[in-house]
C-alpha positions as CSV (number, residue, x, y, z in Angstrom):
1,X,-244.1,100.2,266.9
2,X,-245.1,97.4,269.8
3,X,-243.5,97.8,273.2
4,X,-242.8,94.1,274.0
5,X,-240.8,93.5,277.5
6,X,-239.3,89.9,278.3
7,X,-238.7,89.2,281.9
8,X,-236.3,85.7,282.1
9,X,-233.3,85.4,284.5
10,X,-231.7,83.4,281.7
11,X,-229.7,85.7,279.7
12,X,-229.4,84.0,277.0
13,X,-233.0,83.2,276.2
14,X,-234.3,86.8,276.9
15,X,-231.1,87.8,274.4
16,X,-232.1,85.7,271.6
17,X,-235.8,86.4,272.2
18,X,-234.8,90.3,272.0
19,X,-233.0,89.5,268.8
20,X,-235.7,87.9,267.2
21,X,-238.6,90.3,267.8
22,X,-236.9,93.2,267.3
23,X,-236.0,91.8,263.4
24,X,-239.6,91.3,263.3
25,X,-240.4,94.9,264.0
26,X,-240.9,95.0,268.0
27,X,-239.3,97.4,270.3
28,X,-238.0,95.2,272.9
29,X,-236.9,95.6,276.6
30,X,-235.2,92.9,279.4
31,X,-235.5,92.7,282.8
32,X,-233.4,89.7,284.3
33,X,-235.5,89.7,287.3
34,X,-239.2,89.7,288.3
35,X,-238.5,93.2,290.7
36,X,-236.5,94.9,287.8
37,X,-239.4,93.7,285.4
38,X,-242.1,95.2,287.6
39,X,-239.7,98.9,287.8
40,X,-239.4,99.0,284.1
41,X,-243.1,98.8,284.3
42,X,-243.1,101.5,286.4
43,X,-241.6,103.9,284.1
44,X,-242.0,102.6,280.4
45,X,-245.1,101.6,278.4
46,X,-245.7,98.1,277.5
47,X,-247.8,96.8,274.7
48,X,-247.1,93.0,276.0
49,X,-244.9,91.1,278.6
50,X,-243.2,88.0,277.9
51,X,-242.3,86.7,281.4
52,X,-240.8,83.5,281.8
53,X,-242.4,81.3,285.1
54,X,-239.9,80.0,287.1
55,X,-237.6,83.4,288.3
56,X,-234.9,83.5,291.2
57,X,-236.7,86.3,293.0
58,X,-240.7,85.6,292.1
59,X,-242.7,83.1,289.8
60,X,-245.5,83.5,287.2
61,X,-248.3,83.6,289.4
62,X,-247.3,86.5,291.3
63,X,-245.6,88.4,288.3
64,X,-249.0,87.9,286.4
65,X,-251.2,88.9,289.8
66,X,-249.1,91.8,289.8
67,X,-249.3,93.0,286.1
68,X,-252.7,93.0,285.9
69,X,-253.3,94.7,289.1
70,X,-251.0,97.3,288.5
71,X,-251.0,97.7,284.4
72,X,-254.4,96.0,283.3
73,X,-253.7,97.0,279.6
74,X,-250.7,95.2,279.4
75,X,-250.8,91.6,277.8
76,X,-249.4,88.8,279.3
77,X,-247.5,85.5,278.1
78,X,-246.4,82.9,280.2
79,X,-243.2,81.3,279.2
80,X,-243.0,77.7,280.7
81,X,-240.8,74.7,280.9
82,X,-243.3,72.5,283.0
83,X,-245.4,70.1,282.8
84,X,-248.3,71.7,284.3
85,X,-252.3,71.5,282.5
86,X,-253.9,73.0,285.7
87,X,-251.4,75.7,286.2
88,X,-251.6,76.7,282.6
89,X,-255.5,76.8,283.0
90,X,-255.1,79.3,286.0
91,X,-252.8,81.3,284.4
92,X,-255.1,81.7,281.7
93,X,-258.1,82.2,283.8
94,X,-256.0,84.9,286.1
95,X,-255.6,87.3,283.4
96,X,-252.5,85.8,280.7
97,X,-253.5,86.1,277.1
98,X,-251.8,82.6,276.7
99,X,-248.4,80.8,277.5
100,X,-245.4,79.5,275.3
101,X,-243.6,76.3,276.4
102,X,-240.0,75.2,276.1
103,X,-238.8,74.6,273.5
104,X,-239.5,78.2,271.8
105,X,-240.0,77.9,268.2
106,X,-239.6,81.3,266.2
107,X,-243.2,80.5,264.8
108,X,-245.5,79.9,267.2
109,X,-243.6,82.5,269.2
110,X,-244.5,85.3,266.5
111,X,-248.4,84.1,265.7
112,X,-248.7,84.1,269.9
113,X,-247.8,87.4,269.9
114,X,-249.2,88.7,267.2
115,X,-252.5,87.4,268.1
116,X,-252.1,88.2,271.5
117,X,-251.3,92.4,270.6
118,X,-254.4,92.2,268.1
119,X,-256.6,90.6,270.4
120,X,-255.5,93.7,273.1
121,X,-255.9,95.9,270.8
122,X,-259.7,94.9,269.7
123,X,-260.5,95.0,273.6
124,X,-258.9,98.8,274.0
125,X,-261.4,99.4,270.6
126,X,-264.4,98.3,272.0
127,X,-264.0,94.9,269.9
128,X,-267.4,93.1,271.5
129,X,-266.2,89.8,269.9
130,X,-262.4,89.4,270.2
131,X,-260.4,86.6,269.0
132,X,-259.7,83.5,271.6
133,X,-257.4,83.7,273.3
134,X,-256.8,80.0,275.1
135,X,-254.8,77.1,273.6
136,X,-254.4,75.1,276.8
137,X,-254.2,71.5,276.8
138,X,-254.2,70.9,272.9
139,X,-250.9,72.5,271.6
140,X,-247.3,72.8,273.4
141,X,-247.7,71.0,276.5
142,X,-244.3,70.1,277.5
143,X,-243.4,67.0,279.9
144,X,-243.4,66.7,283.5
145,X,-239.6,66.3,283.1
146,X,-238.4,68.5,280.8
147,X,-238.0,65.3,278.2
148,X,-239.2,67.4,275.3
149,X,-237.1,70.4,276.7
150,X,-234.6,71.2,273.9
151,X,-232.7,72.5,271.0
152,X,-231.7,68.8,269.3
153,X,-233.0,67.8,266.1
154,X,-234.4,64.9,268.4
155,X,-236.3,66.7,270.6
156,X,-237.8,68.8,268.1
157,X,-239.2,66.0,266.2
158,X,-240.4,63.9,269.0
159,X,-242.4,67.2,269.8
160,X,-243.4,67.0,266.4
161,X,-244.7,63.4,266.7
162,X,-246.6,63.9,269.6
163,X,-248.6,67.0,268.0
164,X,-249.3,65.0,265.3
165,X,-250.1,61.5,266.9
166,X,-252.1,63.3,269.6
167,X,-255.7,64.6,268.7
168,X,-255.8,61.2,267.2
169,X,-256.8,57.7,268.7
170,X,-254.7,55.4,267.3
171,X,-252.5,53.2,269.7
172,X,-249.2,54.0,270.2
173,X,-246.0,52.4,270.9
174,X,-243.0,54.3,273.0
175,X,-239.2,52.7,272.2
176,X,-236.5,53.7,274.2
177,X,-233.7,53.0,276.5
178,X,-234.5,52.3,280.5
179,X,-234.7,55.9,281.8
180,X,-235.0,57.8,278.9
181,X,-238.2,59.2,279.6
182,X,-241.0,56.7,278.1
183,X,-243.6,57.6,279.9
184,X,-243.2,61.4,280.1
185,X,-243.8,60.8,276.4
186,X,-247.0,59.2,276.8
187,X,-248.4,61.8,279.6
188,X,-247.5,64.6,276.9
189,X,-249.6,62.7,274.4
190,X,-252.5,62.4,277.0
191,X,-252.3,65.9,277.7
192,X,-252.4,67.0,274.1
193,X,-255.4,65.1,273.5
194,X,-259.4,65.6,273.7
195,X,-258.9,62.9,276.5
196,X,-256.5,65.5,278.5
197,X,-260.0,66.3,281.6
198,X,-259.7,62.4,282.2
199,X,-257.7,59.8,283.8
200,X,-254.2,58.8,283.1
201,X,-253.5,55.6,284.5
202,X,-249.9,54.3,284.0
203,X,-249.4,50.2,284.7
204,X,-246.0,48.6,285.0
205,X,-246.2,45.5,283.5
206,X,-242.4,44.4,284.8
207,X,-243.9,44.4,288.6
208,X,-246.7,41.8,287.3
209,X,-246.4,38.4,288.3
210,X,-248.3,35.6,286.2
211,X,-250.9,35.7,289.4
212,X,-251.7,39.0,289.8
213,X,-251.9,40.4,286.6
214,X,-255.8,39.7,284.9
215,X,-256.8,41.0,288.6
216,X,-254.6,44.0,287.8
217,X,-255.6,44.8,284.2
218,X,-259.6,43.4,284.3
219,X,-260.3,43.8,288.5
220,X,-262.3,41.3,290.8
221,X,-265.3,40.6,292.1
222,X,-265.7,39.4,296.2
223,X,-265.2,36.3,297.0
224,X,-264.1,34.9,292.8
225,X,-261.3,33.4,294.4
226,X,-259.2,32.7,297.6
227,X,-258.0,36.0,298.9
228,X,-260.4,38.4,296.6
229,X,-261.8,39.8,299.8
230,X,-263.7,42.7,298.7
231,X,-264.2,44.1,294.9
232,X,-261.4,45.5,293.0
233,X,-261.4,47.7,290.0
234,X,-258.9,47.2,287.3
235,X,-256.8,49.4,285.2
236,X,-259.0,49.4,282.3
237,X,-262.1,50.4,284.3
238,X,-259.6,53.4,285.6
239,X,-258.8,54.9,282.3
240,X,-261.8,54.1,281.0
241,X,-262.3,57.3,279.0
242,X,-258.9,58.7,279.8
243,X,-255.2,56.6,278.3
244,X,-253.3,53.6,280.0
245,X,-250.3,53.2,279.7
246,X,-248.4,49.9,280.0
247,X,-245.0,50.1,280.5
248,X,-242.9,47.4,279.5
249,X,-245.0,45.8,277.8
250,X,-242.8,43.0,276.4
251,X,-242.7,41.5,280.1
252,X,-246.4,40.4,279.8
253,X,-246.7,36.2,280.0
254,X,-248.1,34.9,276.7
255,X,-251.6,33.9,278.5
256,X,-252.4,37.5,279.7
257,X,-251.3,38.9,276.1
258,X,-254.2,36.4,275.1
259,X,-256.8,37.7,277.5
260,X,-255.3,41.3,276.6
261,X,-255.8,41.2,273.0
262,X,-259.2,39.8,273.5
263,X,-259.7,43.4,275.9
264,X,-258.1,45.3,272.9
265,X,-259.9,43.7,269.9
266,X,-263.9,44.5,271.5
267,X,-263.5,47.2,273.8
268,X,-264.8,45.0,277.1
269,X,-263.8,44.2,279.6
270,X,-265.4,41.7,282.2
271,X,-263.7,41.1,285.9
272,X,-263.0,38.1,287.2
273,X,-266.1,36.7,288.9
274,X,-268.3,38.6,287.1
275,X,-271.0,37.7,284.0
276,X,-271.1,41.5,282.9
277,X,-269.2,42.9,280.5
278,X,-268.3,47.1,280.4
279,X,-267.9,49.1,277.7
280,X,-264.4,50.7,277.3
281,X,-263.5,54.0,275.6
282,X,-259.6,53.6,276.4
283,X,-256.8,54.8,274.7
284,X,-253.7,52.5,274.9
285,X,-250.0,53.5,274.7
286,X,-247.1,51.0,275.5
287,X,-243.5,51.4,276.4
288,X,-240.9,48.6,276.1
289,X,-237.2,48.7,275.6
290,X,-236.9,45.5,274.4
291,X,-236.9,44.7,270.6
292,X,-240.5,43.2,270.2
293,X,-240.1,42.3,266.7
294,X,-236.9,39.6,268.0
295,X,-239.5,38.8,270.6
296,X,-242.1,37.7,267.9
297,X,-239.7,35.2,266.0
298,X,-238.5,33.7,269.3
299,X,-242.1,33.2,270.1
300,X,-242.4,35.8,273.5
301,X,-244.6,37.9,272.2
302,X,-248.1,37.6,269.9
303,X,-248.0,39.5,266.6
304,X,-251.5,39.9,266.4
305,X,-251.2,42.2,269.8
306,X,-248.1,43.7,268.5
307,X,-250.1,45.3,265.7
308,X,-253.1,46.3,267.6
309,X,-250.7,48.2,269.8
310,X,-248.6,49.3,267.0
311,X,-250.5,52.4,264.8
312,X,-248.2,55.0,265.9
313,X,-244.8,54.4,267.0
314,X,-242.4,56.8,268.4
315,X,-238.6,56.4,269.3
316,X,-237.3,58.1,272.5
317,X,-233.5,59.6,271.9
318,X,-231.2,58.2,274.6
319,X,-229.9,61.7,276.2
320,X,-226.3,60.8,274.5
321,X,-228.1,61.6,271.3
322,X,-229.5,65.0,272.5
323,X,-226.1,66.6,272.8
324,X,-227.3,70.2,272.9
325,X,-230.3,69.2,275.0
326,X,-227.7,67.7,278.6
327,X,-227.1,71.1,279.6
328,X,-230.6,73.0,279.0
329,X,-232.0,69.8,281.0
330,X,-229.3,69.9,283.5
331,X,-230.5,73.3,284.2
332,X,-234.2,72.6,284.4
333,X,-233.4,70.1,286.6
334,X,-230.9,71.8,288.8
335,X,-233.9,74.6,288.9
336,X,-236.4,72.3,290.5
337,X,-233.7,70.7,292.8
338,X,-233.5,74.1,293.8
339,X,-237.2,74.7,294.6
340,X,-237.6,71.1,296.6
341,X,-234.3,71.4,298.4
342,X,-234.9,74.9,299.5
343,X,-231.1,75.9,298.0
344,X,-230.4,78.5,295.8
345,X,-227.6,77.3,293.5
346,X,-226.9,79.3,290.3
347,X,-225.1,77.5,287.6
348,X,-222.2,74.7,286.8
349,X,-218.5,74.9,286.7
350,X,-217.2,74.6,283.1
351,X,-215.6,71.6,284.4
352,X,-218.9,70.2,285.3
353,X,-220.6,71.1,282.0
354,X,-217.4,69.2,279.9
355,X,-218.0,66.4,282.4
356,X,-221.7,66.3,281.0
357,X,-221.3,66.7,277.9
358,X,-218.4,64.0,277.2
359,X,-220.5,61.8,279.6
360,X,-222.3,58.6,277.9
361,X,-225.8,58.6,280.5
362,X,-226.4,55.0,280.6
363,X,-229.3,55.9,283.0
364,X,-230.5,58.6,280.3
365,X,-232.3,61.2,281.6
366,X,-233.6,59.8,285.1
367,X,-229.6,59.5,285.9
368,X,-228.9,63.2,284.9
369,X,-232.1,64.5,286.9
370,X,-230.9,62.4,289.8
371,X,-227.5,63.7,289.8
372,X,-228.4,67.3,289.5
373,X,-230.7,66.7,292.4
374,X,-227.9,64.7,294.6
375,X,-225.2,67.1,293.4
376,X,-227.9,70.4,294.2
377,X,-228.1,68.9,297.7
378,X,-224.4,67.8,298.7
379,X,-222.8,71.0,297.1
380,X,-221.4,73.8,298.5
381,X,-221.9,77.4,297.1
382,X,-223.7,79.0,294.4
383,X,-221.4,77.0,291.7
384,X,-222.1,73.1,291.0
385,X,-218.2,71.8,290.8
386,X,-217.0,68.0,289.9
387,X,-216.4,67.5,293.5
388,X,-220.5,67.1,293.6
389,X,-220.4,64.5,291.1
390,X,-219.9,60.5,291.2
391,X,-216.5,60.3,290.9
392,X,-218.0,57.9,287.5
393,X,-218.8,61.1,286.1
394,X,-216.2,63.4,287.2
395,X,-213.4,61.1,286.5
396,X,-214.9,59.6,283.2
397,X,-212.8,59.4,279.7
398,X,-214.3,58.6,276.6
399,X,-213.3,55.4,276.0
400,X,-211.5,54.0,272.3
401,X,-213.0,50.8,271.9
402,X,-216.7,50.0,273.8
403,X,-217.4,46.9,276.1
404,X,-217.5,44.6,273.0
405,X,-214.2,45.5,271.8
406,X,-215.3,48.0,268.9
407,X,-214.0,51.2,268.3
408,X,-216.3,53.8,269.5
409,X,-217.6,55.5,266.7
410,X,-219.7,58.3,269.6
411,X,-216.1,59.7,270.6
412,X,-214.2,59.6,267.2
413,X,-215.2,59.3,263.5
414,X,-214.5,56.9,261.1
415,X,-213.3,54.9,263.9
416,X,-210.5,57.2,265.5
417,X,-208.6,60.4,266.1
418,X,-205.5,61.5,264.5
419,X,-203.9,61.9,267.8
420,X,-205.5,62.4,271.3
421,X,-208.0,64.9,271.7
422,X,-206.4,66.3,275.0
423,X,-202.9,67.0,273.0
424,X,-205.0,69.0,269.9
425,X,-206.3,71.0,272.3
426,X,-203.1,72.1,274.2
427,X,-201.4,73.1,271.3
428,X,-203.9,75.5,270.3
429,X,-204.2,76.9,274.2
430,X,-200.7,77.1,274.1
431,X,-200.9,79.9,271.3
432,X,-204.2,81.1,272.6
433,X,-202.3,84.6,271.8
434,X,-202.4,84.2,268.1
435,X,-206.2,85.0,266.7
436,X,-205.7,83.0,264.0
437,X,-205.3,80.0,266.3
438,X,-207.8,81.5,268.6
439,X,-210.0,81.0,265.8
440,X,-209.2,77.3,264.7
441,X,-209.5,76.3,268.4
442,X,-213.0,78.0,268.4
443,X,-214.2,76.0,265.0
444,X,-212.8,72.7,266.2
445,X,-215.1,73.1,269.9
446,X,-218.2,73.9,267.3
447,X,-217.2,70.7,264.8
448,X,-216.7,68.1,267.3
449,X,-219.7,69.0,269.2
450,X,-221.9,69.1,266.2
451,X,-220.4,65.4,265.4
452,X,-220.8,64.2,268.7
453,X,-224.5,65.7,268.5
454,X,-225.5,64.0,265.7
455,X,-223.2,60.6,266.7
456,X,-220.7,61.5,264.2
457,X,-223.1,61.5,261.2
458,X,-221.1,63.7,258.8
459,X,-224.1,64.0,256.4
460,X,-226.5,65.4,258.6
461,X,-223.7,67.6,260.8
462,X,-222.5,68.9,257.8
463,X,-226.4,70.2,257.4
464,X,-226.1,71.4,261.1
465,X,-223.0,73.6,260.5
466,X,-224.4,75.1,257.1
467,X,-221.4,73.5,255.2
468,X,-221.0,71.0,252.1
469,X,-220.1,67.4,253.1
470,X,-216.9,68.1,251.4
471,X,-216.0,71.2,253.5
472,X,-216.7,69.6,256.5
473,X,-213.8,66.5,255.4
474,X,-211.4,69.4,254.5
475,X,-212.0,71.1,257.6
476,X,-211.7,68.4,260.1
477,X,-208.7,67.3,258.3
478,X,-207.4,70.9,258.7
479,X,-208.0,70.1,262.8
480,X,-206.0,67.0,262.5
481,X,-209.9,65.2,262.9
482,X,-210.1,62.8,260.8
């Protein structure tokens, strides 16, 4: 049997790993800690390390320089929720059979192994011709921000869009809220692709006036007009080879969408000034949260450029639609808040993680990142409490109706609750003694957060809790949720 150890400060994630491998016929060890990891070494045998790259006492790097110093036998896979082609590349070139990014799926967890212990094994046989080893910068590369980082239905197909719209070169257009993480999206696609070793040139299209923006996009020569005082390359000529992205796109004026389409449609470009057209070999991707079709029919935006941009499109998940995802990002977050601030905060209240959950992110997930970084920095302690947070956070109630005078269908299905959430719950804390109520109070926390998960789809969060559509009515009436 296969010694695996898994070395992750996160309880949780090494105890769910443990589960999993040892169903699938591993012996399996946990260290919590890159020092315990490194004394279990010390005494035990182990066929392959699973150590995670971001620990409290060490990182990665170290833990990998280590292993293979000390226990050159010993495989190692880097677990990794960052954003990081160059570091995976070192890793990879320091010694690690391969690394696993966030989120873990069961599959590509077991072939990684699996592979990884064969391909150990063929070198300890003599093997002259074992199998590859390195999958950097085509598979798994997760987002500078943690924007794939998750557990939600969501996030695990947006991952699957980008793997599949990747290695590809269509043109591709990002939707999505202001903040929800539109151009992380469209760096992960960059990095996925054959196009990963060259430039990624991101443009914001908002910041462009009228004036400015052909210089912008096509450069300049000297001298081709008043003010053009040397020559200027433009953001075409940057990525050429690599991907631009234009971020909202729907801000363009309808002359430079024109001149743009013209770009797009031959694959030159020629800058101001100049007789000589260049070649491009440039992927485009485009973010907008506007609704570009509405801008079409009002006559804002050309359809002929809307459909050279749109061969792929992909739709970002505001974070209030990630339920299960606020608190693993929270805590990715909180990490490297940790790491720039040079603060050593551990976790979140509970009353800070029921603020976050019930809380509707208008700003998505640049406003969580920025209040996990504002709250790392102003709090005191190891603990995260509300008295870090805006008191718009802290002090915010789901409201009944929304600005437009609707009920709010987020906070309570089919348009309300039988009575207010706050009293349900006191009467079952009140007999918090009696395990049948103990119970109930446990299935109604797992109902409603599975129906505020899935925005109170009953259909699909009936799929989520394993349950017939019908159950899931006779249940929530049992909870007085109707």
């Amino acid at each position: 049997m296969k010694r695996i150890l898994i070395i992750d400060d996160e309880v949780n994630v090494a105890l769910l790993l443990s589960k999993f491998l040892t169903r699938n016929g591993f012996d399996v060890r946990t260290a919590s800690s890159g020092n315990s990891g490194i004394e279990q070494l010390k005494t035990e045998e182990f066929d392959l390390v699973l150590c995670d790259y971001r620990l409290e006492d060490t990182d990665g790097r170290e833990m990998l320089r280590k292993i293979k110093t000390q226990y050159p036998n010993t495989g190692v896979i880097i677990i990794t929720g960052y954003s990081d082609i160059k570091m995976a590349v070192e890793l990879i070139k320091m010694g690690a059979y391969d690394y696993i990014s966030k989120p873990l799926y069961p599959d590509e967890i077991l072939n990684t192994i699996t592979k990884a212990i064969e391909t150990r094994q063929a070198l300890i046989d003599g093997d002259s011709e074992p199998m590859p080893v390195s999958k950097a910068g085509k598979k798994q590369v997760p987002l500078a921000d943690g924007v794939v980082v998750g557990t939600s239905r969501a996030s695990k197909e947006l991952s699957r869009q980008i793997e599949l719209v990747a290695p590809t070169n269509y043109s591709v257009i990002i939707l999505g809220e202001s903040g929800s993480g539109k151009e992380e999206v469209a760096k992960s696609i960059h990095l996925h692709s054959h196009r990963s070793s060259q430039a990624f040139i991101a443009m914001d299209c908002g910041s462009l006036t009228k004036e400015l923006a052909a210089s912008e996009f096509f450069g300049h020569e000297k001298g081709s007009f008043t003010g053009a005082f040397a020559t200027k390359i433009g953001h075409f000529e940057m990525a050429n080879g690599g991907t631009l992205f234009l971020d909202e796109v729907g801000n363009l004026s309808y002359e430079i969408q024109a001149a743009l389409l013209r770009t797009v449609q031959e694959r030159k470009v020629k800058r101001i000034g100049s007789t000589k057209e260049i070649d491009l070999d440039v992927r485009i991707i485009v973010a907008t949260n506007e609704n570009l079709t509405d801008a079409i029919n009002k006559g804002k935006f050309r359809e002929d450029l809307y459909h050279r941009f749109n061969e792929f499109s992909i739709f970002m998940p505001p974070l209030r639609e990630r339920g299960s995802d606020i608190m693993l990002l929270a805590e990715h977050f909180l990490r490297a808040a940790n790491q720039e601030l040079q603060r050593n905060v551990t976790h979140f209240s509970p009353e800070v993680v029921e603020c976050f959950m019930n809380y509707r992110w208008p700003g998505n997930v640049r406003e969580l990142k920025n209040i996990v970084r504002r709250a790392a920095l102003i709090n005191e302690g190891s603990e995260i409490t509300t008295k870090a947070l805006p008191l718009e956070i802290s002090n915010y109630k789901m409201p009944m109706f929304d600005h437009g005078g609707h009920q709010n269908s987020y906070s309570q299905p089919n348009g309300y609750l039988a009575q207010p959430q706050q009293e349900q719950r006191h009467d079952v804390k009140e007999q918090r003694h009696d395990l049948k109520n103990a119970a109930l109070e446990a299935e109604y926390e797992t109902i409603l957060r599975v129906l505020r998960e899935v925005n109170f789809n009953k259909t699909r969060a009936a799929e989520i809790l394993n349950i017939d559509r019908k159950t899931l009515y006779n249940k929530m009436k049992a909870i007085n949720l109707k």
